[in-house]
N, C-alpha and C positions, 0 to 999 in steps of 0.2 A: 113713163119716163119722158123728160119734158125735151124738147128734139129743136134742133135749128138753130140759124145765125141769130136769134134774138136771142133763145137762151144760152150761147155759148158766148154772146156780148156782156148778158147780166154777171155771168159769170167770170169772166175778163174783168170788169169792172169792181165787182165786189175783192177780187184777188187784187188788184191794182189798191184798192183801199187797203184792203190786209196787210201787204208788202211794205207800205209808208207807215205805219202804224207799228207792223212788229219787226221789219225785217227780213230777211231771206235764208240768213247763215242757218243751217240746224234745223231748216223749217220741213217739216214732214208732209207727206199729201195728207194722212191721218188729222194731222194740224190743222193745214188748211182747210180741208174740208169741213172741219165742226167750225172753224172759225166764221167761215163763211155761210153758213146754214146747206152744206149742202153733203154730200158723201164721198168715196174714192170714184166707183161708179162713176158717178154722174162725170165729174173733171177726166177721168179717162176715157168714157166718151167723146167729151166734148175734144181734147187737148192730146190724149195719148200717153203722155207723161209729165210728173210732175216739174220736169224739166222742160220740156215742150210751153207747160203754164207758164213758168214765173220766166222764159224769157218771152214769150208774148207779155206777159204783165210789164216788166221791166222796159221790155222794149217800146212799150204805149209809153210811160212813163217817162224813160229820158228820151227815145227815138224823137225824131222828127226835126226840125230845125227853130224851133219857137226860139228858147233858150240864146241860143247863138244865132240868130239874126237880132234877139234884142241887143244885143253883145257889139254886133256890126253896128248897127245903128247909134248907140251911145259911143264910141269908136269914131263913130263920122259926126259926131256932134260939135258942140260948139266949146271953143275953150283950145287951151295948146295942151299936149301931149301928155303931159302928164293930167291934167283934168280931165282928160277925157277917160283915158285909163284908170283912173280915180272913179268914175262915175261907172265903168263899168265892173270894177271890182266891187262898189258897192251894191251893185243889181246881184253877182254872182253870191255877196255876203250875205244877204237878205238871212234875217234870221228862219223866215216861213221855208226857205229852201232848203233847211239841215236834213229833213228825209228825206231829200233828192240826193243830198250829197254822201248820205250813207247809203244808197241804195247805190248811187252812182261806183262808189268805191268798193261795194262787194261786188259789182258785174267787173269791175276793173279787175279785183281778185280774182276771181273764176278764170277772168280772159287772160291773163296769164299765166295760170296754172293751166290753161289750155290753149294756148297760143291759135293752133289751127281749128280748131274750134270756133273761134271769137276774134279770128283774123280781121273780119271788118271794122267790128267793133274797134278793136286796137289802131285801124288806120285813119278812122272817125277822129279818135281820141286823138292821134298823133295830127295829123293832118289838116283835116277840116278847121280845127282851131288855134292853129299856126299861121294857116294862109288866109283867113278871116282879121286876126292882128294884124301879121305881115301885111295888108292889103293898106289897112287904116295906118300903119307908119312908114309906109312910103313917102309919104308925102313932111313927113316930120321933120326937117332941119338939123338937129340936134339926133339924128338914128342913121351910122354911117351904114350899116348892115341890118336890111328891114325882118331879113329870113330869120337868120340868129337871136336878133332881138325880139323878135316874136314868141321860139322856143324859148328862150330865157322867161319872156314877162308867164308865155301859158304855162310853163315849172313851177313859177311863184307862183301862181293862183289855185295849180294843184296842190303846192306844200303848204300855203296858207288854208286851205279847206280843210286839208287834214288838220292844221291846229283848231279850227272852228271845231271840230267833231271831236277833237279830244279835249274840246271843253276848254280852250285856253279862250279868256277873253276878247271879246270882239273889239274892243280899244286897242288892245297890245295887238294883235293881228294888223288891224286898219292901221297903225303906228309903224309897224313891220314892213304894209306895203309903201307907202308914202317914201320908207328909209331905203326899200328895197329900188322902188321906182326912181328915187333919184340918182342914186348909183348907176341904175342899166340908162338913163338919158345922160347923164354925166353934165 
């Protein structure tokens, strides 16, 4: 049996590919393990449970701050408020991003069908990307409430993602935020 952080990295990773590929909902260790070339065995070793896996796998996948520092950064870019927000909804649209954003929305299911469970999660989601906007429209003229309108613009970006995944057009979406954006700047 093959032993250690290199094979339980391989094995992270090959799970990290599977999860973008098929998803999480319904997925079995039975599943995963042939998907992956490997067996139950082996990932209970390595992970302990199949829930132990797919949230290390998940958490590789959205954890970390890449995502939302490129967010910040287009945010502090160049252009007035609504361009800038423009260009960072377009980064979050990306079409190459839709298995992040279904993978992101079944960890958001889980976490509130478990609240304490996925309490950080949920403060991440709430928080971190709140005060990341709020931070970039302070300084905005035209945004009389930086905190509020933050929540507002990070609502839109969650409601728009879910139309992206249910397949609604990326025109009408992007056409959505534009109509949506100008409203919350007024």
């Amino acid at each position: 049996m093959a032993s250690g952080s290199g094979e339980r990295a391989r094995l992270l990773g090959l799970t990290r590919e599977f999860v973008l590929a098929r998803g999480v909902i319904g997925l079995s260790l039975s599943e995963l393990a042939r998907g992956i070339g490997s067996n139950n065995r082996m990932l209970l070793y390595h992970f302990g449970s199949l829930d132990e896996l797919l949230g290390a796998a998940i958490d590789e996948i959205l954890g970390g701050t890449v995502l939302l520092d490129r967010i910040a950064e287009l945010l502090r870019g160049p252009g007035g408020t609504a361009d800038r927000l423009a260009a960072a909804w377009a980064h979050l649209a990306d079409p190459d991003r839709l298995p992040h954003l279904r993978l992101f929305f079944a960890r958001f299911g889980m976490a509130v069908d478990l609240p304490d469970k996925y309490a950080g999660f949920l403060a991440e989601v709430r928080d971190r990307w709140t005060a990341v906007v709020a931070e970039a429209l302070r300084d905005a003229p035209e945004v009389a409430d930086p905190e509020a309108t933050a929540v507002a613009v990070v609502a839109l970006w969650r409601g728009l993602q879910l139309q992206l995944i249910c397949g609604e057009p990326r025109s009408r979406v992007d056409a959505a935020h534009v109509l949506a954006v100008g409203g919350l700047l007024g």
